[in-house]
TIVO-2410 file (N, C-alpha, C; in nm, 3 decimals):
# residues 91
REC num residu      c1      c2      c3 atome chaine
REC   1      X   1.385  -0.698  -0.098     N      A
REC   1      X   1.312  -0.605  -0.015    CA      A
REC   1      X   1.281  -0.480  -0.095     C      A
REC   2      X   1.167  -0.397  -0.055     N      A
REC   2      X   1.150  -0.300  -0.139    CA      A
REC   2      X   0.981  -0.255  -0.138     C      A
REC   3      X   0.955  -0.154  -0.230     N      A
REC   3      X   0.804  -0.158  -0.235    CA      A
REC   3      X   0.758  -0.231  -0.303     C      A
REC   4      X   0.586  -0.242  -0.280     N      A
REC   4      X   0.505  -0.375  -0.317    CA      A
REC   4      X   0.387  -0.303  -0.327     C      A
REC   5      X   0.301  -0.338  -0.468     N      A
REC   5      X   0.143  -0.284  -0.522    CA      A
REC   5      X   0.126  -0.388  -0.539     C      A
REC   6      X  -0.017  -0.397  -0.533     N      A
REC   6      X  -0.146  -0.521  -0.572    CA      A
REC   6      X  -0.199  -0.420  -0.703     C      A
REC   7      X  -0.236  -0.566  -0.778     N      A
REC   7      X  -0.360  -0.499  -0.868    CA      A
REC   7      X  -0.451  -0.413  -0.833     C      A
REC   8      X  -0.491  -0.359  -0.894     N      A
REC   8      X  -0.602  -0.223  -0.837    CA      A
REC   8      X  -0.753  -0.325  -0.862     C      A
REC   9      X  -0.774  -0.396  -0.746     N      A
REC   9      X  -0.879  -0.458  -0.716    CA      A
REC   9      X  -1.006  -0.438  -0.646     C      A
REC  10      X  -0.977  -0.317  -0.547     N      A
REC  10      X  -1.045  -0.274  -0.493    CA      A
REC  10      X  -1.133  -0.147  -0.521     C      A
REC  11      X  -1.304  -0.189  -0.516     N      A
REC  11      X  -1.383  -0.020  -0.533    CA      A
REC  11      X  -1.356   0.048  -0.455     C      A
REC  12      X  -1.350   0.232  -0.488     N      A
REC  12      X  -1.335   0.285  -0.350    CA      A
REC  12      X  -1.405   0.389  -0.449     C      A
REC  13      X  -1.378   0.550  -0.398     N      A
REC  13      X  -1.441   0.672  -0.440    CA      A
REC  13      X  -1.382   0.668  -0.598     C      A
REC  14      X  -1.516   0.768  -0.644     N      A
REC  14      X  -1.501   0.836  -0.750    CA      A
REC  14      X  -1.507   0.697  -0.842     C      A
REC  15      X  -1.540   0.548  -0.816     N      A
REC  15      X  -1.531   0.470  -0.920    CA      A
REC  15      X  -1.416   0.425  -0.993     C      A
REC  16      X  -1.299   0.433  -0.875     N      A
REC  16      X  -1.195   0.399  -0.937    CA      A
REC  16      X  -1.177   0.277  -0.869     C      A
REC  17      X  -1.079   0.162  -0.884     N      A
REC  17      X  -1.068   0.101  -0.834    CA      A
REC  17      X  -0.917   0.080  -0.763     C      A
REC  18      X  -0.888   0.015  -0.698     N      A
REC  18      X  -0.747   0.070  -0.589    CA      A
REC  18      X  -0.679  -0.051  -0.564     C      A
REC  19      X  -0.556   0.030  -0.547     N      A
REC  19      X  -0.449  -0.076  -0.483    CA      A
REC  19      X  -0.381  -0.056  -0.328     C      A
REC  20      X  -0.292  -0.134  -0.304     N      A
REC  20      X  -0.188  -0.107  -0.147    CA      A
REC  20      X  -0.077  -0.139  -0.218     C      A
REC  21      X  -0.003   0.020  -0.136     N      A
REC  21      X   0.083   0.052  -0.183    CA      A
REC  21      X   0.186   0.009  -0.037     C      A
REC  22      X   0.294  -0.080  -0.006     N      A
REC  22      X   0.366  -0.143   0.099    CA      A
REC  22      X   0.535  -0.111   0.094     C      A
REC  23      X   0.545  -0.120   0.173     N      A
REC  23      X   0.719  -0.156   0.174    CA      A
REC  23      X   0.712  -0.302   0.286     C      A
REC  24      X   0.836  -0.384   0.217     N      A
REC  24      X   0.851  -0.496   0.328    CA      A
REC  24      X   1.002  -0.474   0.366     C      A
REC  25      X   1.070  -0.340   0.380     N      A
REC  25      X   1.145  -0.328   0.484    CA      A
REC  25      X   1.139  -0.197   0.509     C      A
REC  26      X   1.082  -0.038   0.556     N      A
REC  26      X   1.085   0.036   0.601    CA      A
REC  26      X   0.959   0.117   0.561     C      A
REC  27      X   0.890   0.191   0.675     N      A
REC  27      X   0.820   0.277   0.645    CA      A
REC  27      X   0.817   0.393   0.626     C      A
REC  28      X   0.944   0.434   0.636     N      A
REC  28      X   1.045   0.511   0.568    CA      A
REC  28      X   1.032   0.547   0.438     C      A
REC  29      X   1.076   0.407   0.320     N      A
REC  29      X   1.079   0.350   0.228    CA      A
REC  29      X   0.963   0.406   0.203     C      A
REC  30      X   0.849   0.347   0.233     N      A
REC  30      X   0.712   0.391   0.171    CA      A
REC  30      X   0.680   0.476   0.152     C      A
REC  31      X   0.723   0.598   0.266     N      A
REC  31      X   0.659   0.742   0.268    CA      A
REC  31      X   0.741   0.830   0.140     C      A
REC  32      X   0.854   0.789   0.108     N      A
REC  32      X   0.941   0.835   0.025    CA      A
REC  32      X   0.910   0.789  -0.109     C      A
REC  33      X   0.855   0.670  -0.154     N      A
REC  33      X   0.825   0.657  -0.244    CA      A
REC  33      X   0.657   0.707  -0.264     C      A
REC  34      X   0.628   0.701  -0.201     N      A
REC  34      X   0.452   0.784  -0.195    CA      A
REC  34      X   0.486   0.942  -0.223     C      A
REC  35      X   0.564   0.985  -0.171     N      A
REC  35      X   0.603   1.115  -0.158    CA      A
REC  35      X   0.626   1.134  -0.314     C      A
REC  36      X   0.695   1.082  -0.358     N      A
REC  36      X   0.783   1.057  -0.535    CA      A
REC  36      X   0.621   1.055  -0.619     C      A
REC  37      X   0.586   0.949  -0.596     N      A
REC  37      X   0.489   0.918  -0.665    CA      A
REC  37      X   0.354   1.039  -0.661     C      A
REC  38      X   0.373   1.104  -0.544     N      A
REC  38      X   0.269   1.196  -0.524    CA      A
REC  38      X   0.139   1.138  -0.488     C      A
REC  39      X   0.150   1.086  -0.397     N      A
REC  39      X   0.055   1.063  -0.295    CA      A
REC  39      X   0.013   1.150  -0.228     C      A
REC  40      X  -0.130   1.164  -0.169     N      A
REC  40      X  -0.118   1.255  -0.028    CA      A
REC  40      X  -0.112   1.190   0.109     C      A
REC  41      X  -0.057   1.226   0.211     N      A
REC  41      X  -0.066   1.127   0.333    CA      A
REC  41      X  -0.190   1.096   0.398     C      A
REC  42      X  -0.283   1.189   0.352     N      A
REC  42      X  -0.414   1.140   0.397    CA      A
REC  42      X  -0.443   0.967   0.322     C      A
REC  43      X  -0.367   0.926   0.251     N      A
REC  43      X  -0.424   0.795   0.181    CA      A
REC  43      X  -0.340   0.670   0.273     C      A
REC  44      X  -0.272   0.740   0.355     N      A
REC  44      X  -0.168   0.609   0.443    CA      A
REC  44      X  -0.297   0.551   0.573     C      A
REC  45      X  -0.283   0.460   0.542     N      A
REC  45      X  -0.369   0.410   0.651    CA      A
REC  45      X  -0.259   0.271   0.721     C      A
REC  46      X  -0.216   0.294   0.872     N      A
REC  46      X  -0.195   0.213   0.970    CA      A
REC  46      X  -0.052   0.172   0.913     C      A
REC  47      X  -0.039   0.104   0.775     N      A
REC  47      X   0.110   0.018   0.706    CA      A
REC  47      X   0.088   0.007   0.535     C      A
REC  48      X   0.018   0.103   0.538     N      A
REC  48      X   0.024   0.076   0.387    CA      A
REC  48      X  -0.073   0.230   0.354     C      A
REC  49      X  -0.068   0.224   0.195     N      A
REC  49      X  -0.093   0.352   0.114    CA      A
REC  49      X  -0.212   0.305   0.033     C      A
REC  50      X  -0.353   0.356   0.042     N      A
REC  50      X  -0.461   0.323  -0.094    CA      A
REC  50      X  -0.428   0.426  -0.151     C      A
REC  51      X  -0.358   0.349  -0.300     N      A
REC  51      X  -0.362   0.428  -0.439    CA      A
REC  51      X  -0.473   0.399  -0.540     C      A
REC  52      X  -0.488   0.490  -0.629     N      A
REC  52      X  -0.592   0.472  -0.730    CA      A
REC  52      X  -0.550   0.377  -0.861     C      A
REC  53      X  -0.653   0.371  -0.922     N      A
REC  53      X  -0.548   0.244  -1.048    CA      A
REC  53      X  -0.503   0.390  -1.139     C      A
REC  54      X  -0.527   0.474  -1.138     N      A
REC  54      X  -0.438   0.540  -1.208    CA      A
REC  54      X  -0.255   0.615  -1.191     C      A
REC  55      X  -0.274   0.551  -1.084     N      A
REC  55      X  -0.108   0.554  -1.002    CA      A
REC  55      X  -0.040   0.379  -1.039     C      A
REC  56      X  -0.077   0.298  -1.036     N      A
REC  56      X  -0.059   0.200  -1.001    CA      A
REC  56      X   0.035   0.166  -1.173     C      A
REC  57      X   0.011   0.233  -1.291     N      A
REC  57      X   0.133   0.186  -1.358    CA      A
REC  57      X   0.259   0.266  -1.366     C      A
REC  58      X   0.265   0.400  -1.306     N      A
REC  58      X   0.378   0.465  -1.251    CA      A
REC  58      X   0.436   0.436  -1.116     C      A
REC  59      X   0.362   0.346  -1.068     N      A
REC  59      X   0.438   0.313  -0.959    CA      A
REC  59      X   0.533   0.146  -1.018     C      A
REC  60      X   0.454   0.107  -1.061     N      A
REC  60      X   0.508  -0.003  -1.135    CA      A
REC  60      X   0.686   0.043  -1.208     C      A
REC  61      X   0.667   0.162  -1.275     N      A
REC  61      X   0.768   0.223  -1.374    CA      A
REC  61      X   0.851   0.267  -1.263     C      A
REC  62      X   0.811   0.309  -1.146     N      A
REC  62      X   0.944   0.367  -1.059    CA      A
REC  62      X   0.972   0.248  -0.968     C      A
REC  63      X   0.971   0.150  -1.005     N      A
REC  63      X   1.030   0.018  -0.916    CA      A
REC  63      X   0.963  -0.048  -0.818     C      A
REC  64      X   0.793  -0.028  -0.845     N      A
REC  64      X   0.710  -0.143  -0.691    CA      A
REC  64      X   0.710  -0.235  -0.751     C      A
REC  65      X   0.765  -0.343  -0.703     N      A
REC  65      X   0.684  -0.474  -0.770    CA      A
REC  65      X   0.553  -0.506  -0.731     C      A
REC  66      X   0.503  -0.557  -0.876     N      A
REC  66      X   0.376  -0.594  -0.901    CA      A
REC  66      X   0.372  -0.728  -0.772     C      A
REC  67      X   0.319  -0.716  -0.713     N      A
REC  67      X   0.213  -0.861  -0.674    CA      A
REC  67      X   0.113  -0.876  -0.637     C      A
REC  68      X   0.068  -0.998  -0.615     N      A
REC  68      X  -0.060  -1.042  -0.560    CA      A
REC  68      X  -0.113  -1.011  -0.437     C      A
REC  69      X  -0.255  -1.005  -0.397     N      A
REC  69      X  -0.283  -0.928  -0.295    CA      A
REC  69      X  -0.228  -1.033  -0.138     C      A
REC  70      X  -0.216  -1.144  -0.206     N      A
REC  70      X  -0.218  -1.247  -0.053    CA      A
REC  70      X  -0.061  -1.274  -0.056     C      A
REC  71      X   0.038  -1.225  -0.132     N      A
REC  71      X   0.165  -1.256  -0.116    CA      A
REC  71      X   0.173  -1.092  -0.063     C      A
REC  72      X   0.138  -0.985  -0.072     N      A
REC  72      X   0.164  -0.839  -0.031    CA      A
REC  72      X   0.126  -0.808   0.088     C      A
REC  73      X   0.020  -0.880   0.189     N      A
REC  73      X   0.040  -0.925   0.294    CA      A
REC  73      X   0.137  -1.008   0.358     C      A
REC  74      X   0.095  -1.118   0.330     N      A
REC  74      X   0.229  -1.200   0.357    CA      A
REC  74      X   0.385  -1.109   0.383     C      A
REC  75      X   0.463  -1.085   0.264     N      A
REC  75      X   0.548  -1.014   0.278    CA      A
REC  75      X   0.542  -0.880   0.404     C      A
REC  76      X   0.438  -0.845   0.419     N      A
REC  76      X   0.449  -0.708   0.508    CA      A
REC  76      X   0.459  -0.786   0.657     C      A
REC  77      X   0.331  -0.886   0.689     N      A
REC  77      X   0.347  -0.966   0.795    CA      A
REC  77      X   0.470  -1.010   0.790     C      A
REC  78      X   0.562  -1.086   0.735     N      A
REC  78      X   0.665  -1.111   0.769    CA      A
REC  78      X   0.807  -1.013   0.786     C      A
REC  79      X   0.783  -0.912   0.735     N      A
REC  79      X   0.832  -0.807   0.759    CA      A
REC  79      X   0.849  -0.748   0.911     C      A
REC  80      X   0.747  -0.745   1.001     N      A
REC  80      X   0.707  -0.690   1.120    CA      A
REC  80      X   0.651  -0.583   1.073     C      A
REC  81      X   0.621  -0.527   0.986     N      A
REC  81      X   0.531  -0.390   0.987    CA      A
REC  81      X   0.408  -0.392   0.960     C      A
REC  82      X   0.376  -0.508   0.963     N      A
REC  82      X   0.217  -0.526   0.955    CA      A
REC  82      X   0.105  -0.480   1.105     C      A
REC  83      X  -0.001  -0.330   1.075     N      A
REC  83      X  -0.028  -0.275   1.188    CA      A
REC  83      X  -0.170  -0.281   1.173     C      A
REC  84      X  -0.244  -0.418   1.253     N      A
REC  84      X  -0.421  -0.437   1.205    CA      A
REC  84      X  -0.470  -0.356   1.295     C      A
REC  85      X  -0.536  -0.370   1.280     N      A
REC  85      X  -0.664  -0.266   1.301    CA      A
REC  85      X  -0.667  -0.280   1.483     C      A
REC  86      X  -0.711  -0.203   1.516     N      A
REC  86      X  -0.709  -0.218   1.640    CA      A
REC  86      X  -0.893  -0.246   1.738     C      A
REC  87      X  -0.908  -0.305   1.782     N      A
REC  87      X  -1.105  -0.334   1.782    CA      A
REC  87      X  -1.120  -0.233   1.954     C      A
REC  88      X  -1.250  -0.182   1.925     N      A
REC  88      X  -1.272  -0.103   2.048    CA      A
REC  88      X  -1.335  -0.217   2.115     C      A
REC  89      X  -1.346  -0.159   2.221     N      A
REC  89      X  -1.388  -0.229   2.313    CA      A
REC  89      X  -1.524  -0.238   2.349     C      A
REC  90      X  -1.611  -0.314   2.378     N      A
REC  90      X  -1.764  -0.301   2.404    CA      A
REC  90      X  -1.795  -0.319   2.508     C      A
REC  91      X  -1.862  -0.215   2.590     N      A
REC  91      X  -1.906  -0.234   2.716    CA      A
REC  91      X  -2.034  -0.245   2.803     C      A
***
């Protein structure tokens, strides 16, 4: 158990490309290591953290394990802290 990064696979601003930053046992855990790492909380979205790839090999160095994007789900879903999106309603 512990935190969990994906490759920085994803485009987002400024042309960087990004990762999710997880815990698969506390969200606790996450905010504390985001906090370490120097995150801002504006980047937490719902159960997880978008980091930039320039975080993503110091997070590596302070203990996330590296994985894959479909096992870093997985793990969070099985976790229970997995929090999707929620759909409005159309009327």
């Amino acid at each position: 158990m512990g935190v969990l990064i994906d490759r920085p696979n994803w485009p987002g601003p400024r042309g960087l490309l990004w990762s999710h930053l997880v815990s698969d046992s506390s969200l606790e855990e996450l905010h504390e290591f985001a906090r370490l790492l120097g995150v801002p909380a504006r980047a937490f979205d719902r159960d997880h953290y978008d980091v930039p790839e320039t975080v993503y090999g110091r997070a590596v160095a302070l203990g996330a394990e590296a994985v894959g994007s479909q096992e870093l789900v997985r793990r969070l879903r099985e976790s229970g802290l997995r929090r999707p999106k929620t759909r409005s309603r159309s009327t």
